[in-house]
C-alpha positions as CSV (number, residue, x, y, z in Angstrom):
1,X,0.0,0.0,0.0
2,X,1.4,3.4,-1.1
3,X,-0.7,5.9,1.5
4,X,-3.8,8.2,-0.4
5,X,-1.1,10.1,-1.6
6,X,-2.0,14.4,-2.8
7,X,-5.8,15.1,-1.1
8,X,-7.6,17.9,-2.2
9,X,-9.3,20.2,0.7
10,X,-12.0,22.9,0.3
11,X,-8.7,25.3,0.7
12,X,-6.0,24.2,-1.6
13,X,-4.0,20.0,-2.1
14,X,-2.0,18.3,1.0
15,X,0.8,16.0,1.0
16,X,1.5,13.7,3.6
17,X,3.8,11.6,5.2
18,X,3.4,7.7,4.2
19,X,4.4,4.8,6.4
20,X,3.4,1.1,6.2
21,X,0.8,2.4,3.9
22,X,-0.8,4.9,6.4
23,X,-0.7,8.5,5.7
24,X,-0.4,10.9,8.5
25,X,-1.2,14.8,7.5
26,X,0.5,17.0,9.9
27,X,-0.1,20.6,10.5
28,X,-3.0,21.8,8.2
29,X,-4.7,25.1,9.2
30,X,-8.3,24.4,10.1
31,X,-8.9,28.5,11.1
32,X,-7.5,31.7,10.0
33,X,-4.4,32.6,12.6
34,X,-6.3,34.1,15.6
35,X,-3.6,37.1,16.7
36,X,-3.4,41.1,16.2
37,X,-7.6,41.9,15.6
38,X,-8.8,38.2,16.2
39,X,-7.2,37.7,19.2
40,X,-10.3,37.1,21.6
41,X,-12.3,36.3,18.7
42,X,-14.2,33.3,17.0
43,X,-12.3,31.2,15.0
44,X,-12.6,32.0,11.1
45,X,-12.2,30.2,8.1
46,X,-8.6,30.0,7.0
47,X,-6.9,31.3,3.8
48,X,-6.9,29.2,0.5
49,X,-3.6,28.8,-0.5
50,X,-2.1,27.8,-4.6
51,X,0.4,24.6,-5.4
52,X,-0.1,21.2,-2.5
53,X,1.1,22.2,1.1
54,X,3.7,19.7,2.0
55,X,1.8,18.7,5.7
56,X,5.0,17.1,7.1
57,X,5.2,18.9,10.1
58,X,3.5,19.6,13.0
59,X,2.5,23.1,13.8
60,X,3.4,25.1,16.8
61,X,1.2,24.5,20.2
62,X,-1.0,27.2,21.7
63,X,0.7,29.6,24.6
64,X,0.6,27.7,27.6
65,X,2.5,27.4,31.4
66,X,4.8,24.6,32.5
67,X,3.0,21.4,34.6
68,X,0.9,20.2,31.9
69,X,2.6,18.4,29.3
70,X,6.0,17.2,29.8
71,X,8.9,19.6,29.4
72,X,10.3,17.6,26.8
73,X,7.0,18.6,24.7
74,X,7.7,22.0,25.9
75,X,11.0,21.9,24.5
76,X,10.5,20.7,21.4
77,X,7.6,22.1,20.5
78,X,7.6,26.5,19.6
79,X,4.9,28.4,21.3
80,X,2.4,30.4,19.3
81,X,-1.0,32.5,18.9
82,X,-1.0,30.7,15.2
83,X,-1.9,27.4,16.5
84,X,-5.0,26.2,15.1
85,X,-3.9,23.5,13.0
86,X,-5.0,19.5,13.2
87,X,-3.4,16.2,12.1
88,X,-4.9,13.3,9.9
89,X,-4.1,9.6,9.9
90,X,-5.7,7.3,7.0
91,X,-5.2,4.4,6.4
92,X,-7.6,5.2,3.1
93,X,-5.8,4.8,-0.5
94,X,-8.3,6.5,-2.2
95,X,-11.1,9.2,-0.9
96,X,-14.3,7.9,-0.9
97,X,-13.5,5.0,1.5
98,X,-15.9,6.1,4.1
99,X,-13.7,4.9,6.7
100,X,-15.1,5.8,10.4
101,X,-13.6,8.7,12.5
102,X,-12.3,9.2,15.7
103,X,-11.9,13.5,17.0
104,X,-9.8,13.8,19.4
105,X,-9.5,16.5,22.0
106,X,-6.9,16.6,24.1
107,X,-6.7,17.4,28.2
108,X,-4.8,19.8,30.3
109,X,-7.1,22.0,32.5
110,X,-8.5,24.2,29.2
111,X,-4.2,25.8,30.5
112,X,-2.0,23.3,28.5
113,X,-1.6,20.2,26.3
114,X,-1.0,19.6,22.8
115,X,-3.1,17.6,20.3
116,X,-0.1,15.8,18.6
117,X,1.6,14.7,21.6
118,X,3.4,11.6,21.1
119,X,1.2,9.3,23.1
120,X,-2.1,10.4,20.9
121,X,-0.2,9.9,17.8
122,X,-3.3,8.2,15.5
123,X,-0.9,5.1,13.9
124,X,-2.8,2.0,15.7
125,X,-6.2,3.2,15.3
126,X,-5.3,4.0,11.2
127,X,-4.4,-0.1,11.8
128,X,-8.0,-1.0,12.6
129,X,-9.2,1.2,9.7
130,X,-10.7,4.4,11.4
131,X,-8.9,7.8,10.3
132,X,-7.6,9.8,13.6
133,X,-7.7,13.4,13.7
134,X,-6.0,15.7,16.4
135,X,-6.3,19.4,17.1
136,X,-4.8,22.2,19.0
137,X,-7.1,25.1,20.3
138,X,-6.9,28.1,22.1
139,X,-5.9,27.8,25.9
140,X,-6.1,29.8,29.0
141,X,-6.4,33.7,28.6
142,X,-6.0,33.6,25.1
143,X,-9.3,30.7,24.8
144,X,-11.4,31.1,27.6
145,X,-10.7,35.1,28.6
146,X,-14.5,36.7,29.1
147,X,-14.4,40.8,29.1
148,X,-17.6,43.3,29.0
149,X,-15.9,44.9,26.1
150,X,-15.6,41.6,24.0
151,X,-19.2,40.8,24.8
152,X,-20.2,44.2,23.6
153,X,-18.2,43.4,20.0
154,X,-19.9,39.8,20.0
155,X,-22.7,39.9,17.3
156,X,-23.9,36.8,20.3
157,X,-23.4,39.1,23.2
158,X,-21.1,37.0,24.5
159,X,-17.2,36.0,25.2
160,X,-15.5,33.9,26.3
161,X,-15.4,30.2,25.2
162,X,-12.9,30.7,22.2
163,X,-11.5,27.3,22.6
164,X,-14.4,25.7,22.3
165,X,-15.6,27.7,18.7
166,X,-12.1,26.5,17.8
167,X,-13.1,23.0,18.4
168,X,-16.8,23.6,16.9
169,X,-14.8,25.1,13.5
170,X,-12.0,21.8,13.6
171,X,-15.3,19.6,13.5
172,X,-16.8,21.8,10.8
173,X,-13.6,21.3,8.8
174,X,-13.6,18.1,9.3
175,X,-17.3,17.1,8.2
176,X,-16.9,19.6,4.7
177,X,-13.3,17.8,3.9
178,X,-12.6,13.9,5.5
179,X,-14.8,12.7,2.6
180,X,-11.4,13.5,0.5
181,X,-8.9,11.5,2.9
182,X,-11.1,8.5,2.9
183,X,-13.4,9.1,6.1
184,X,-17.1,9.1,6.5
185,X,-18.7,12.0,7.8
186,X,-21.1,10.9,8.8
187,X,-19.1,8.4,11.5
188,X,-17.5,11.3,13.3
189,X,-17.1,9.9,16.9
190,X,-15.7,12.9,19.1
191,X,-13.4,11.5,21.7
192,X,-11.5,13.5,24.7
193,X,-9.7,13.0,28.2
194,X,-10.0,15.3,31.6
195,X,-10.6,19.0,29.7
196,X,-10.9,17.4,26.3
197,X,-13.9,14.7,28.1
198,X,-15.4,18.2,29.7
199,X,-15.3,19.6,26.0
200,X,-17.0,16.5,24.5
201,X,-19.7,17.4,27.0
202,X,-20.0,21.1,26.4
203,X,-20.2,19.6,22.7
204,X,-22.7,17.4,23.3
205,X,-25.1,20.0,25.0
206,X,-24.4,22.8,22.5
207,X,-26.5,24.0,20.1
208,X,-23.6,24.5,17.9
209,X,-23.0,21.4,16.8
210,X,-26.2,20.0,15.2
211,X,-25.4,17.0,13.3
212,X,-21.3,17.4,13.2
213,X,-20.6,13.7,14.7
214,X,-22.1,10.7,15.3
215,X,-20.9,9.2,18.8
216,X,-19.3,10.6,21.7
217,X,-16.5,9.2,24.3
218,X,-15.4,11.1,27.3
219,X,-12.6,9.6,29.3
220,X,-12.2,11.3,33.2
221,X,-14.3,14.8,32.4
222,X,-17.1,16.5,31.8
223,X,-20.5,15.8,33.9
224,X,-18.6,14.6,36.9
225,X,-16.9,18.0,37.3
226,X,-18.1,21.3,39.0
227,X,-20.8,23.8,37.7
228,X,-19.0,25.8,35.1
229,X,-19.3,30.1,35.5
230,X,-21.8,32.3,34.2
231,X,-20.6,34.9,31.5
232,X,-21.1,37.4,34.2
233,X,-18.5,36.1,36.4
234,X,-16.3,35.1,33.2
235,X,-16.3,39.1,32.6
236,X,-16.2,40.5,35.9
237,X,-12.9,37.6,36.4
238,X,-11.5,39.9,32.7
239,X,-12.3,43.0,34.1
240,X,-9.5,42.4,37.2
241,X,-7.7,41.2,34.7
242,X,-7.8,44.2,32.7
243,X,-6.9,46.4,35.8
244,X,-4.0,44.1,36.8
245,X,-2.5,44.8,33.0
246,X,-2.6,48.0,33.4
247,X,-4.2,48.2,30.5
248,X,-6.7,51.4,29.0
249,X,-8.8,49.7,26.8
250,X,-9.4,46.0,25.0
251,X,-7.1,47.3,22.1
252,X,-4.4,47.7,24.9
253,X,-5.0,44.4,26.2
254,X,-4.9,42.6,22.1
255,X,-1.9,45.0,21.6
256,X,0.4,43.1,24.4
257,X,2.9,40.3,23.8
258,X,1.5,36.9,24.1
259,X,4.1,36.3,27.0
260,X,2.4,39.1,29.2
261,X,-0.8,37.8,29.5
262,X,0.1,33.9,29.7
263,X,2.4,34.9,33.3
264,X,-0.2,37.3,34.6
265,X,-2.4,35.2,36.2
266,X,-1.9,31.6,37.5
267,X,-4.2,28.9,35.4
268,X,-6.0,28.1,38.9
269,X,-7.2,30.2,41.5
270,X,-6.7,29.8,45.1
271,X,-9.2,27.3,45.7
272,X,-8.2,24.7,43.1
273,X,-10.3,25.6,40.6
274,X,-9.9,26.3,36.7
275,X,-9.6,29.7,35.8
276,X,-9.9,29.7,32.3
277,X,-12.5,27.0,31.1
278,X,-16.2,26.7,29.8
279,X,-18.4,29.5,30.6
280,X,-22.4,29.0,31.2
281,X,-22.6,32.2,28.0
282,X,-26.2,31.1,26.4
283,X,-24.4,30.6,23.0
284,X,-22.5,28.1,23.2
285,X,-23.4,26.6,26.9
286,X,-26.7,27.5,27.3
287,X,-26.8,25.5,31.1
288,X,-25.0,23.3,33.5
289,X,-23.5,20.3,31.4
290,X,-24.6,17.8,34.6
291,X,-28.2,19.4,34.3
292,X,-28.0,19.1,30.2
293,X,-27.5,15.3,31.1
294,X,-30.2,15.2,33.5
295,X,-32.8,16.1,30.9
296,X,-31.0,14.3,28.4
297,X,-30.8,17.7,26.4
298,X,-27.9,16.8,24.5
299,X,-27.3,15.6,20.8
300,X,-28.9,12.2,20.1
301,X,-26.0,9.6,19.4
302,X,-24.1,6.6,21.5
303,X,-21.9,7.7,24.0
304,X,-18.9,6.0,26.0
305,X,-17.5,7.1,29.1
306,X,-15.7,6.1,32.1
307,X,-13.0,7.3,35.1
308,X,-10.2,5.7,36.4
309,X,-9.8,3.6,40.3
310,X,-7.2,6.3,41.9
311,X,-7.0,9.7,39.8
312,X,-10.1,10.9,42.9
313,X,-10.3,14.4,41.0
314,X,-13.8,14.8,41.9
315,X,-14.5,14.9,44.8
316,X,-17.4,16.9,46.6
317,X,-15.5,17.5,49.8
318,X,-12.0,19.5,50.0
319,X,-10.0,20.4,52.9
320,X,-5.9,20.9,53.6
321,X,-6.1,19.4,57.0
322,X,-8.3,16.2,58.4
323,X,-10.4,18.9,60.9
324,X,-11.4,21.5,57.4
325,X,-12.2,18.1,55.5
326,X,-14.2,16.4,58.6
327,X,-16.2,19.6,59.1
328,X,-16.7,20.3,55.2
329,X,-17.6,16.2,55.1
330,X,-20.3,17.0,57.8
331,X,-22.0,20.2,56.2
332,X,-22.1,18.4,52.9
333,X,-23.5,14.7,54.0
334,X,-25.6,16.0,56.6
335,X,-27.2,13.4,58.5
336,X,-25.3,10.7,56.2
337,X,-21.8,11.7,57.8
338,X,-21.6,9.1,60.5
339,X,-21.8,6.7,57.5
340,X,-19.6,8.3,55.8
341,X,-17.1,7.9,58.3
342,X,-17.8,4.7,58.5
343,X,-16.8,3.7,55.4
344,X,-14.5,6.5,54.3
345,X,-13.0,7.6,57.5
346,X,-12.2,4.7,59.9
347,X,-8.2,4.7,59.4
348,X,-6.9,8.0,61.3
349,X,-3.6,7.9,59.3
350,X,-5.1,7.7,55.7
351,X,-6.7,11.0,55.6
352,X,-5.1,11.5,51.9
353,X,-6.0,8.2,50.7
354,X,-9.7,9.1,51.3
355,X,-9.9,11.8,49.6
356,X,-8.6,9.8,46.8
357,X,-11.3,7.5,47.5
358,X,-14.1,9.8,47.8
359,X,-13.1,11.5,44.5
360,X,-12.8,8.5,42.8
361,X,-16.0,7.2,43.7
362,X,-18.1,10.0,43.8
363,X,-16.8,10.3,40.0
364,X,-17.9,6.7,39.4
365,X,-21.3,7.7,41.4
366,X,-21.9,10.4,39.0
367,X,-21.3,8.7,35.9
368,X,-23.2,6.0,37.0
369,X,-26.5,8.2,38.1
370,X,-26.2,9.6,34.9
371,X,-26.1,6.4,33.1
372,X,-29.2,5.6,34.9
373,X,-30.8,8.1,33.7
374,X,-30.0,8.5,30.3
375,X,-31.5,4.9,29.6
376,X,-34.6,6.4,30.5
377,X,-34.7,9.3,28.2
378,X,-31.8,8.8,25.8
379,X,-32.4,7.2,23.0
380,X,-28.6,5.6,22.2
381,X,-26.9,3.4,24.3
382,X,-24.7,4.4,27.1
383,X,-21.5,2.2,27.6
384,X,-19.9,3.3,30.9
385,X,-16.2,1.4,32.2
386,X,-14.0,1.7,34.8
387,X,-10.0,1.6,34.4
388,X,-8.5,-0.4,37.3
389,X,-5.1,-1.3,35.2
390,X,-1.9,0.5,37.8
391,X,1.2,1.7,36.5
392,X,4.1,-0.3,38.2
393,X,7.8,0.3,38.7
394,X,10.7,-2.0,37.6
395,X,11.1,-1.5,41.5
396,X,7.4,-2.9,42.6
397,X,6.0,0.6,43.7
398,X,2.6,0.8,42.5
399,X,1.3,4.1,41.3
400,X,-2.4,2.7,40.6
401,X,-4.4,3.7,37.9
402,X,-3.9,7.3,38.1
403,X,-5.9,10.5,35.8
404,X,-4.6,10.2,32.0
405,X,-3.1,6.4,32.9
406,X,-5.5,5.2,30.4
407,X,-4.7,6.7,27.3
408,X,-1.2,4.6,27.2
409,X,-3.9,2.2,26.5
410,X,-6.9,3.7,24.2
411,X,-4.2,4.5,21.7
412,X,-1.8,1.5,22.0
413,X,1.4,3.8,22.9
414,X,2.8,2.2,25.8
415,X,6.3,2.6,24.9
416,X,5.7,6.7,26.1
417,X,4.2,5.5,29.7
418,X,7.0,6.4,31.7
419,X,9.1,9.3,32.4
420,X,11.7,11.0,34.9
421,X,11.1,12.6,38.7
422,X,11.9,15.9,39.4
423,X,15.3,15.1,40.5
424,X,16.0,13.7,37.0
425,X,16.0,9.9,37.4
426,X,14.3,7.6,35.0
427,X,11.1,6.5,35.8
428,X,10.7,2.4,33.9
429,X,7.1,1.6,34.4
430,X,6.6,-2.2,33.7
431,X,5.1,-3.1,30.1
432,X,4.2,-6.7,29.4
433,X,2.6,-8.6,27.4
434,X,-0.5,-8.7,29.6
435,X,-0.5,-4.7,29.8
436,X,0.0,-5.0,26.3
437,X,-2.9,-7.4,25.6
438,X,-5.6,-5.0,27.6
439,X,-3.9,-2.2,25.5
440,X,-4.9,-3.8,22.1
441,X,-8.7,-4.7,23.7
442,X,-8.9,-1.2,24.9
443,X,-8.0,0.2,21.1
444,X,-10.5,-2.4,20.0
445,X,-13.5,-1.5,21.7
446,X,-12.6,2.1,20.6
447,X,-12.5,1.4,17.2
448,X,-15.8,-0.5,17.3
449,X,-17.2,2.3,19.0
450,X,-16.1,4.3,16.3
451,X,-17.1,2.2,13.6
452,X,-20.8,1.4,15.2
453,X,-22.0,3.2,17.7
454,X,-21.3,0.1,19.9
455,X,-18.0,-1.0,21.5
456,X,-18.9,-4.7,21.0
457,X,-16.0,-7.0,19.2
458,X,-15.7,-10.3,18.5
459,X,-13.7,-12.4,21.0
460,X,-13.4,-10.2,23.8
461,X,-15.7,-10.0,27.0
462,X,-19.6,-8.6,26.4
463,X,-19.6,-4.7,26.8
464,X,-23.3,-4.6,27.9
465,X,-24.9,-1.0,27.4
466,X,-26.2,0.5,30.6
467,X,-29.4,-0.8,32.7
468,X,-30.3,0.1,35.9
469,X,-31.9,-3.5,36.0
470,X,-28.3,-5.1,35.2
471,X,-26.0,-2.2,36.6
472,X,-22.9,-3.3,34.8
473,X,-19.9,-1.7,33.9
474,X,-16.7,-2.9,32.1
475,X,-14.1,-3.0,34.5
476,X,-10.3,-2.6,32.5
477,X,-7.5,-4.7,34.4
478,X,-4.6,-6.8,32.8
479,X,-5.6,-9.6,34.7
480,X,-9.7,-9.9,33.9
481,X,-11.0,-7.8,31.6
482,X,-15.3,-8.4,32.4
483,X,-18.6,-6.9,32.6
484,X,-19.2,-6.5,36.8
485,X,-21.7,-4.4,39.1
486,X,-19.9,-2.0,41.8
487,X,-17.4,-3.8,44.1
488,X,-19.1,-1.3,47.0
489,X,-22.7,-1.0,46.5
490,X,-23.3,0.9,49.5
491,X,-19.7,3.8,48.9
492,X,-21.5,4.3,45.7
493,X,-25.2,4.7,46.6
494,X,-24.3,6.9,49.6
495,X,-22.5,9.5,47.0
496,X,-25.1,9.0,44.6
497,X,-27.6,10.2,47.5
498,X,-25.7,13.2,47.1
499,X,-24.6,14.2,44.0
């Protein structure tokens, strides 16, 4: 196989990069270059351009801080306003294929991340025949910055939310153009992790996106996290940070160096919480994601989604010391605490393992409530599953199946899972062939997912869609990969009580 070769876009011909017969497109502009004017703005459609574009190369990453990706991607990747670009893999060798299509969103607290990191690189997935595309979008200030000023200019009324338009215009791209590199688009499955799963749910419940994909996954995000800000907070929050620049006017504030704005303000406040992320605007979020859920006022298509046994970023109770968290734990269960220190709280010395716990189930609780009730009203299935595969040391130390750990797996990259301390030693994380084994049934119930709506493949354990009657999940772990009901019926129902 010789790769689909020259593919001609709505904008102008790309050339890829062919290997083992799959071509991977890297780097072409989905939007216009949002700096000087359309800084702050919605994304618009980029230039056409004469001759093929040589996509060999990836593009630069969006402005972001330190502590979300690697500092090896941070090194080797250039930092830029001009970042909205996304990446193809086909395994097509012709368009017209009608291959299935997995859009992926990558994490990083809506602060940091980068769509063509090495451990979502598309080549496994292009194996099982689906075509893999990656973007970069807006972060921080420069996606998610809410002002009075830019409201007033918004022919919506609105600001804020630039990194999702940026993912609304990728999809639109993507639906006028895949035809040509073999996909189907009409088998657009949007897939994300952490902030990418939140954006998959902002997706979902957005009028926006009418009929731009077909399925949905969302791996540790979206409706087990937090209510998201009105517009009116989002603008009072740019307003301070207007004040803090120094600056005059919104022209001031587009006129200043990129580098400015990312170090004025730290990408979480002092409670913990996102600064930058989704706003509640009435254009693109028109209510609370949990509440779209609820209602099951969302788009209509199969959705997949799951959390993982010890990355406990959800949880409903917070506190730096055990007397804060036992008091916050007694306001928020009420006359339910004395059970919940029962189950949660009966080791004096594990005060930070419990909150691991809690978060971890209360995210499972959630997920599962909503489950529930989606079967009800929803008229796609509902697949939920639960990662319990840890990361272990060449040295024994288990790390458990901590927030991201799973993506090693979804996209069959195991060879990046590892890494280096602080302190610069080499961190070996053990890879087997049983880690390897779940990794290629993980990819596989993707792909299925992407090809029909259902994760079900031939072979490998039954992936039962969602009943309350049955109450199943599949449960990922190198050992037994199976269909189960909770382990602890009565952690989970207590949380459920109060979600």
């Amino acid at each position: 196989m010789k790769g689909i070769g020259t593919v001609q876009t709505k904008y102008g011909l790309v050339q890829g990069v062919v290997r083992d017969g799959i071509t991977c497109f890297r780097g072409i502009p989905y939007a216009a270059p949002p700096v000087g004017e359309r800084r702050w703005k919605a994304p618009e459609e980029p230039e056409s351009w004469e001759g093929v574009r040589v996509c060999d190369t990836f593009s630069d990453i969006a402005w972001q801080p330190p502590g979300f990706v690697g500092d090896q991607a941070l090194k080797t990747n250039r930092q830029n306003e001009d970042c909205l670009y996304l990446n193809i893999w086909t395994p097509a060798q012709s368009a017209g294929e009608k291959l299935p299509v997995l859009f992926w969103i990558h994490g990083g607290g809506f602060a940091g991340g980068l769509g063509h990191e090495e451990l979502y690189h598309g080549w496994h997935f292009a194996e099982k025949g689906v075509v893999v595309v990656s973007i970069n979008y807006r972060l921080g200030v420069f996606g998610f910055l809410a002002h009075p000023a830019l409201s007033k200019e918004s022919p919506h009324g609105v600001s804020g939310n630039y990194g999702l338009l940026d993912q609304i215009r990728a999809l639109e791209w993507v639906k006028q153009n895949i035809a040509a590199f073999g996909g189907d688009p009409r088998r657009i499955t949007i897939d994300g992790q952490s902030a990418g799963g939140m954006s998959v749910c902002v997706l979902l419940a957005s009028p926006l996106t009418h009929s731009l994909f077909s399925g949905a996954i969302i791996q540790s995000g979206g409706p087990v996290t937090s209510r998201a800000p009105t517009l009116r907070e989002g603008e009072a929050a740019g307003a301070a940070l207007q004040v803090k620049l120094g600056c005059d006017s919104l022209a001031a504030m587009r006129a200043l160096p990129p580098e400015i704005l990312l170090h004025a303000e730290s990408p979480e406040t002092e409670t913990g919480a996102l600064r930058y992320q989704p706003l509640m605007d009435g254009y693109v979020l028109p209510q609370q994601v949990f509440d779209a859920f609820c209602r099951d006022e969302i788009a209509k298509v199969p959705i997949l989604f799951g959390s993982n046994a010890d990355e406990g970023l959800f949880s409903p109770v917070e506190g730096k010391t055990r007397e804060q968290y036992l008091a916050n734990a007694k306001a928020y269960f009420g006359a339910d605490f004395p059970a919940f220190q029962r189950l949660y709280l009966s080791e004096e010395k594990a005060f930070a393992r419990t909150q691991t716990k809690v978060g971890r189930d209360f995210a499972f609780a959630r997920l599962r409530f909503i489950a529930g009730r989606l079967e009800k009203q929803h008229p796609c299935p509902v697949f939920h599953y639960y990662f319990c595969q840890p990361a272990i040391l060449e040295d024994g130390t288990n790390l458990g199946a901590g927030h991201s750990g799973e993506l090693f797996y979804v996209f069959h990259t195991l060879e990046c899972l590892g890494g280096s301390t602080p302190d610069g030693r080499h961190i070996t994380v053990r890879k087997g062939k049983k880690e390897y084994d779940l990794s290629e049934q993980m990819s596989s119930y993707w792909a299925a997912f992407c090809k029909n709506g259902d994760p079900a493949v031939l072979g490998l354990p039954e992936w039962p869609a969602y009943t309350v009657e049955r109450d199943e999940h599949l449960r990922f772990f190198a050992e037994e990969t199976r269909a189960e009901r909770p382990r602890e019926p009565e952690k989970i129902d207590l949380l459920a009580a109060h979600l």
